[in-house]
C-alpha positions in Angstrom: -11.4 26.3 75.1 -13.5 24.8 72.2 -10.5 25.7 69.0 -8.2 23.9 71.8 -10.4 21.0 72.0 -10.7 21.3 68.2 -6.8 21.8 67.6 -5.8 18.7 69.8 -8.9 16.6 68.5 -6.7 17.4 64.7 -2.9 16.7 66.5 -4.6 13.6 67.2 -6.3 12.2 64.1 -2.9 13.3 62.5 -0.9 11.2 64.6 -3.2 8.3 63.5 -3.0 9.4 59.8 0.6 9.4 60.1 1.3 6.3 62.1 -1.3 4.0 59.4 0.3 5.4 56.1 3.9 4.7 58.1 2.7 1.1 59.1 4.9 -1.4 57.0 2.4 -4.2 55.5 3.6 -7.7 54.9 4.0 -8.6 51.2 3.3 -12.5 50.8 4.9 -12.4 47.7 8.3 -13.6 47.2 10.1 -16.4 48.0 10.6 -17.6 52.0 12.6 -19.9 53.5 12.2 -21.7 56.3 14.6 -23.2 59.2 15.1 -26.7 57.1 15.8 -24.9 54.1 12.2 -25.8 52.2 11.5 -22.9 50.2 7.9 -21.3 49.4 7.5 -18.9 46.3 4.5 -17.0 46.4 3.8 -15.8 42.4 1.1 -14.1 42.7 -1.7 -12.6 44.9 -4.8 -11.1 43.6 -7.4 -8.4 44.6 -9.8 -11.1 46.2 -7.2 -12.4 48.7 -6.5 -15.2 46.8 -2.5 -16.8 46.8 -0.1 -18.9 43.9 2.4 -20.5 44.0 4.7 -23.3 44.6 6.7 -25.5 47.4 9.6 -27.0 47.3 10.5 -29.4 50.6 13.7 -30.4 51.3 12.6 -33.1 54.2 10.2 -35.4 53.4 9.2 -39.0 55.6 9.2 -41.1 51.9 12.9 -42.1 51.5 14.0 -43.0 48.3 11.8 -40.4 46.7 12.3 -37.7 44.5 11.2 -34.5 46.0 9.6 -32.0 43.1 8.6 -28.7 43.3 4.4 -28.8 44.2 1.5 -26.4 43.5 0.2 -24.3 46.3 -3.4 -22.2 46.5 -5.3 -20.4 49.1 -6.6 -17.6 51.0 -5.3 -14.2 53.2 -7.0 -11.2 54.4 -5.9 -7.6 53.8 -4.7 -6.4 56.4 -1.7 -5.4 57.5 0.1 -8.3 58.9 -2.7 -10.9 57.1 -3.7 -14.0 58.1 -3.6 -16.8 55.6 -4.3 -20.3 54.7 -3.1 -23.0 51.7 -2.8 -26.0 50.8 0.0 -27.8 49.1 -0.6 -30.9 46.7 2.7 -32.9 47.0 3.2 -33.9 43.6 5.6 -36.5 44.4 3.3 -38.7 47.1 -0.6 -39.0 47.5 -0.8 -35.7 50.4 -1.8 -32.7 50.9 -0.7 -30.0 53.5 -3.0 -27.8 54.9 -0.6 -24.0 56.6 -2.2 -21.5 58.3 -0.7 -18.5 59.8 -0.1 -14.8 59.9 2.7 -12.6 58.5 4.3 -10.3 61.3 6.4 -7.3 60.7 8.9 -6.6 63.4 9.8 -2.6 64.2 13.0 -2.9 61.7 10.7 -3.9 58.5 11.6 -7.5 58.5 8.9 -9.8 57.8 8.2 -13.2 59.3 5.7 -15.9 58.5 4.3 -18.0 61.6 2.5 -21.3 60.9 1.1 -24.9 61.7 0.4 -27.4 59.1 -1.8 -30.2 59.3 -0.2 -33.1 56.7 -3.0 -35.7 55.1 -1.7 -38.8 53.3 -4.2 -40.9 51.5 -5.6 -44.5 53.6 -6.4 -47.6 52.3 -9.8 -47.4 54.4 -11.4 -45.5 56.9 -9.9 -47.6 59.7 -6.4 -46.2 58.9 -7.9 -42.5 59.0 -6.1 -41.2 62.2 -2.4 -43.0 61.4 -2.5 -40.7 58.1 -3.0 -37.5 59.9 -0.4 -35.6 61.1 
């Protein structure tokens, strides 16, 4: 009874072995596209969790304005569908917006990046704080 215990006790901690080391992990880098066509490239991430990279949007609420490609920096975990944060300087107004979200990896391999933003243009005083959140 105890070397069955013991053999099923090692089926099962193989199983486990086997299923983690099969697990697919999300790669944030690359380039992603989302539903409007803006496109995020993600250059680099490092050993610390930190990300780089840049956003280009192709929707913006500043008409007549030309729409550059902007810095973006932050944060994920390392796990295997991470959770992230980063912010996004738009080099072509005075705002910044804030994504958070998580990377999922669907039972074919494909990768998908759920988030919500939080967009922050500058105010003329504190007054006009609320109106410039979005």
């Amino acid at each position: 009874m105890k070397n069955m215990i013991l053999f099923l006790t090692l089926i099962l901690l193989f199983q486990v072995a086997f299923y983690n080391c099969h697990e697919q992990k999300c790669d944030l880098t690359g380039k992603w596209v989302n539903e409007l066509g803006s496109n995020m490239t993600i250059s680099k991430t490092d050993n610390k969790g930190h990300i780089f990279g840049s956003y280009f949007i192709t929707v913006t609420a500043n008409n007549g304005v030309e729409i550059k490609e902007s810095p973006l920096a932050g944060i994920k975990d390392d796990s295997h569908q991470p959770i992230f944060g980063f912010l996004v300087k738009w080099t072509f107004s005075e705002s910044i917006t804030n994504f958070v979200g998580q990377c999922f990896v669907d039972k074919n391999g494909v990768e998908r990046l759920e988030t919500m933003w939080l967009l922050r243009t500058k105010a003329d005083s504190s007054g006009a704080n609320w109106e410039k959140t979005r």
